[in-house]
C-alpha positions, 0 to 999 in steps of 0.5 A, spaced: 702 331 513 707 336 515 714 334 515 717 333 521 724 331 523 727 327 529 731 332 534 734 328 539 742 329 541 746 325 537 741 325 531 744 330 526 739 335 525 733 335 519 735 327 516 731 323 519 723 324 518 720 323 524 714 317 524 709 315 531 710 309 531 718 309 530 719 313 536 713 309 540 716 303 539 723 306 541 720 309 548 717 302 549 723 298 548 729 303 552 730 299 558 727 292 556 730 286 552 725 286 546 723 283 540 722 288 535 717 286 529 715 291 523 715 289 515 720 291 511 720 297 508 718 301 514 724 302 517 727 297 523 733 302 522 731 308 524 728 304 531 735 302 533 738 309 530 733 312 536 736 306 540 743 307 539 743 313 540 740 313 547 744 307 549 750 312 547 747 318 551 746 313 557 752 309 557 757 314 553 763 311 555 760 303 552 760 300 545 754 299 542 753 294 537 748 291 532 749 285 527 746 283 521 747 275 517 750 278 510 756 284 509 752 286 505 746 288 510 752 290 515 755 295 510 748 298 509 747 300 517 754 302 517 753 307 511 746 309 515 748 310 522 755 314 519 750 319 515 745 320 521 749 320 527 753 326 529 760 321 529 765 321 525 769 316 521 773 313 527 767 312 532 763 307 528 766 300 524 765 295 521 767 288 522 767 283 518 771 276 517 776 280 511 779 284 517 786 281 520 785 279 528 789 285 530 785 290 527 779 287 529 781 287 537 782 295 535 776 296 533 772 293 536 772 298 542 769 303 537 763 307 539 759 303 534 761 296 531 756 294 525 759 286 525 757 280 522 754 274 528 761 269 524 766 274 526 764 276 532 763 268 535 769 267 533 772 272 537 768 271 543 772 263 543 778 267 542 777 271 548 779 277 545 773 282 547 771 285 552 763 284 554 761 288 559 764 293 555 756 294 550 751 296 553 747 295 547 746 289 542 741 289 536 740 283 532 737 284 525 733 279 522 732 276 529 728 270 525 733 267 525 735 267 532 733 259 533 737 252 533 745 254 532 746 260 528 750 264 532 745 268 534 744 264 540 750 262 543 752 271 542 746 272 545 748 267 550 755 269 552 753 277 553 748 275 558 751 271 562 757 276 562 753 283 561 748 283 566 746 291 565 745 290 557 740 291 552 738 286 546 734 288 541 732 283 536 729 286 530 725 282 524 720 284 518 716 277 521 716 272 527 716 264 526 708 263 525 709 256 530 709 258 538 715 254 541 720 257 535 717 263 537 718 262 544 725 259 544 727 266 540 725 270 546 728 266 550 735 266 546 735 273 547 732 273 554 727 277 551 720 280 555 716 283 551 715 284 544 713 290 540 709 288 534 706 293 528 703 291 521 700 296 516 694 297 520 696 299 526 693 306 528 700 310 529 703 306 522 697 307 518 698 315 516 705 313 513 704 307 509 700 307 502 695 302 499 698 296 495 694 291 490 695 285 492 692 282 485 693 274 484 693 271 476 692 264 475 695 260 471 694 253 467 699 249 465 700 247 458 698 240 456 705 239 453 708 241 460 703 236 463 704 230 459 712 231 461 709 231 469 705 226 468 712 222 466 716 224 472 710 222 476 710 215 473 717 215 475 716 217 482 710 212 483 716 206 481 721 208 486 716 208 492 713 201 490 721 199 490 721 202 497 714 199 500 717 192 498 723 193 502 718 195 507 720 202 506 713 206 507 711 213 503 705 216 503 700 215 496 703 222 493 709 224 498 712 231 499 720 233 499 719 234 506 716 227 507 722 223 502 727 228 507 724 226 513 725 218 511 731 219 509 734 222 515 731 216 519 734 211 513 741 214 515 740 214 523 738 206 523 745 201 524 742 197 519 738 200 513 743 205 512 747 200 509 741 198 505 744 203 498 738 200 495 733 204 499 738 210 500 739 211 493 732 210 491 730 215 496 735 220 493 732 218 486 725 220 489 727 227 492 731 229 485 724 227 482 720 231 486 724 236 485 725 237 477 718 236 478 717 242 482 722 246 477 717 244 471 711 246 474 712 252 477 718 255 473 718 253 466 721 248 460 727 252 460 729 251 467 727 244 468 733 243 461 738 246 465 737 241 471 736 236 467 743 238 465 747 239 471 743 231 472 747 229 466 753 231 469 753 226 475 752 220 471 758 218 475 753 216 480 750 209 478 743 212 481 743 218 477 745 213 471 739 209 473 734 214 473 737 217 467 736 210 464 728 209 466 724 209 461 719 214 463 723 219 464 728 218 459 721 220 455 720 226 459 726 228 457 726 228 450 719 231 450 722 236 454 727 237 448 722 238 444 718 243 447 724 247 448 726 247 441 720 249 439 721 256 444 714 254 447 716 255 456 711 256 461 705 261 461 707 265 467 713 268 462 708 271 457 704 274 463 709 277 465 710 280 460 703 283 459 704 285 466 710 290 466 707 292 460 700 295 463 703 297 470 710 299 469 711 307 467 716 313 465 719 312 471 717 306 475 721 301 478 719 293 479 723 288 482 720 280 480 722 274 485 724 268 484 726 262 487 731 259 482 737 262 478 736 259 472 729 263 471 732 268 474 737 268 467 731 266 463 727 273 465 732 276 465 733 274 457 726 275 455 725 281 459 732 284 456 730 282 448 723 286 449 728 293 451 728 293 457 733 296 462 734 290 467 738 287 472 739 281 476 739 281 484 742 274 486 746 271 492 754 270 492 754 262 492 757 258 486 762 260 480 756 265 477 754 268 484 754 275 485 760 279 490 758 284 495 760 289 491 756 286 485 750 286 488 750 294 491 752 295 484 745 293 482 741 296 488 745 302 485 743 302 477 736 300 481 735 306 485 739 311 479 734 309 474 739 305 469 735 300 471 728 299 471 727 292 473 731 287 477 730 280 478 732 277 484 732 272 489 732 270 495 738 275 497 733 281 495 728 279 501 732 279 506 734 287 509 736 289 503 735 297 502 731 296 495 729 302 491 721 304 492 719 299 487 712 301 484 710 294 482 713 287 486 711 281 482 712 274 485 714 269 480 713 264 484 711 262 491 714 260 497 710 257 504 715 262 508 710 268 512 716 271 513 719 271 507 713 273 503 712 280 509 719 281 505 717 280 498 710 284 500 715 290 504 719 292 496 712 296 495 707 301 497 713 305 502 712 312 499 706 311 493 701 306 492 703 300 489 702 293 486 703 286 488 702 281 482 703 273 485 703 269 479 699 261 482 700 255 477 693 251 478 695 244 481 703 246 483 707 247 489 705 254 487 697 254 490 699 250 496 705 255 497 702 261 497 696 258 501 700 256 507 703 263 507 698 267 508 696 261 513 702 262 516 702 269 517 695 270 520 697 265 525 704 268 526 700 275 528 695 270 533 702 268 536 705 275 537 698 277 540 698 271 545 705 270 547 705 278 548 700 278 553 703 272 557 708 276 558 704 282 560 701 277 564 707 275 567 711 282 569 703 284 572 704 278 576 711 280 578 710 286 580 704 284 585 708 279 588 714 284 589 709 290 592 705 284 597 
């Protein structure tokens, strides 16, 4: 394909590659709140840099903002709207909550504001900007727009006070569930959506072939007798609960354990009943642990189990410590882990990275937990491998800002063949072109696993390797997402056209 680059005023000359389908959906979108759908790594930036620079030829003497949930990804469309747009320094900000009240009501009057939705709620309440003064707002991660986040209310209060503003909302995936779907478009006054995938004709020239390759594996019987123990224990706590007339279902979900507590804690009398509140807490400690074995391994189960042993200040976390079979789960666990035997995923691991990756090549491994973060990182590091970890900033081993772009650097500039990350590495995060992208573990999110999927295939063919513990949350996770997302894509299909259906119906009405 011949390179191509977008000339558009504003735009500096020969930087950015020009792809159909950036400039359809940026055309399709000018004069419309929309909702803007595109999987990760086939850049959302550059549709609202077309935007952006539209807003700003159309109203040249308005703000034109866009927000982003971390300051890490506020600083990234920071860095790439200054290295793309004919602006200087002073004319684009960023604003986040490190910046003192008097500078922010200065800055917020730039040409371009880069902000986190926190800050920019909390200013509004103060009354210290201005609404009418944008013409522009673009929501990232726009998923999350539901509930009380503070998308919403912004949302909200720059619509009720900007008549003449336009909201993006941009996401890798939509909520597969019509009405999250729905309350989304509704929040951001939204009445269209512009929707691609992989397969979408004028997508399809730009990206590459990803394997998708899925490895099965069996739990080890050691590993399963300790299950085993953990679902004895659990069986005790819900015959406990069925005789004060608390019912659970046979073999009960975390989310069915949760939901029986939030009803607990509700009712006048029964949350008062510690009895009851403290074996269901038991019960989601259990279902917990148990998820941690099965799909993470020996290692990370021992540590949680630690951070159990220190809590023994709670009678109910000392009972539990105490009860029979679980004591013994505990010691088998003990033993497995002093023999150096963990779960099987880790030797595969392994054999994957061995065969796939070469020379040059970079993968990025997801999972869900920080101590198997930790515990791959130790393995893959003693076999010589230049790692590197990738994880959210809570908690005293947390990673800062600084340190997790320091990662993505050591990653983009070869000092790092690998990074293990979690959660924080799917969500927007400007990750090198991975080669290989392997989930250790699976989650029943459609929209994170389009983020984890987006990590390859950009600019040459890659592979994705999802590792699946027969029997465990892992195969029940991975099945709902793909579920999920096929689903997800139905939704946007129908409510699209509903909404299609609804503007023809408008335009008819006006003209008769």
């Amino acid at each position: 394909m011949s390179s191509q680059f977008i000339e558009k005023q504003y735009v500096k000359s020969n930087t950015i590659d020009k792809r159909d389908y950036q400039v359809n959906i940026a055309n399709a979108v000018k004069s419309q709140n929309s909702v803007i759908v595109l999987p990760t790594g086939l850049g959302k930036t550059v549709i609202a840099l077309l935007a952006i620079a539209d807003a700003i030829i159309n109203s040249p003497t308005k703000t034109c903002m866009i927000l982003a949930p971390t300051r890490v990804l506020v600083h990234q469309h920071y860095e790439f709207l200054l290295n793309s747009l004919n602006l200087s320094k002073t004319e684009i900000s960023v604003i986040t909550g490190e910046d003192t009240l008097k500078k922010r009501q200065t800055k917020w009057q730039n040409q371009i504001v880069c902000a986190t939705p926190q800050i920019l709620q909390l200013d509004i309440q103060r009354g210290i900007i201005d609404l009418e003064q944008f013409s522009i707002v673009i929501f990232d991660e726009v998923h999350r727009a539901v509930g009380d986040y503070a998308y919403v209310p912004i949302a909200q209060s720059l619509y009720s006070q900007n008549n003449s503003i336009i909201m993006h909302g941009m996401t890798a995936s939509l909520p597969s569930e019509s009405i999250k779907v729905e309350e989304i478009m509704n929040n951001l006054h939204a009445s269209h959506i512009e929707s691609r995938d992989r397969e979408s004709e004028d997508v399809k020239p730009y990206v590459h072939n990803t394997e998708v390759q899925k490895i099965e594996v069996e739990l080890p019987e050691e590993i399963k007798s300790i299950s085993n123990l953990i679902k004895k224990t659990m069986s005790s706590y819900s015959l406990k609960l069925r005789n004060n007339g608390q019912l659970l279902p046979r073999d009960p979900s975390l989310k069915a354990v949760l939901a029986k507590s939030h009803q607990i804690e509700k009712d006048p009398y029964l949350s008062k009943r510690w009895d009851i509140r403290s074996n269901l807490y038991s019960l989601v400690r259990l279902l917990h642990g148990i998820n941690i074995l099965e799909t993470q391994g020996v290692d990370s189960f021992s540590k949680y189990i630690s951070r159990l042993q220190s809590k023994q200040k709670s009678s109910g976390v000392k009972k539990l410590l105490e009860h029979p079979d679980f004591n013994q789960a505990i010691v088998l666990t003990n033993r497995l882990q002093s023999s150096g035997k963990d779960h099987p995923k880790l030797s595969k691991l392994e054999v994957v990275i061995e065969e796939n990756l070469h020379g040059t090549d970079k993968a990025i491994i997801f999972a869900s937990y920080r101590d198997t973060v930790d515990k791959i990182f130790e393995v893959l590091h003693n076999k010589g491998y230049h790692v590197g970890t990738l994880i959210g900033k809570s908690g005293q081993t947390g990673q800062s800002q600084k340190q997790q772009l320091e990662s993505l650097e050591k990653l983009k500039s070869g000092e790092y063949d690998i990074i293990v990350a979690t959660q924080v590495g799917e969500e927007g995060l400007d990750v090198s072109e991975c080669k290989l992208v392997v989930f250790y573990d699976n989650v029943s999110s459609a929209i994170r696993f389009t983020q984890r999927l987006g990590r390859t295939g950009r600019r040459s063919p890659g592979k994705v390797v999802s590792f699946i513990t027969k029997g465990t949350r892992d195969e029940t996770n991975y099945y709902v997402s793909q579920q999920r997302l096929s689903k997800s894509q139905r939704t946007i299909k129908r409510i699209n056209k509903n909404y299609q259906k609804s503007d023809e119906k408008k335009g008819l009405d006006k003209f008769l």
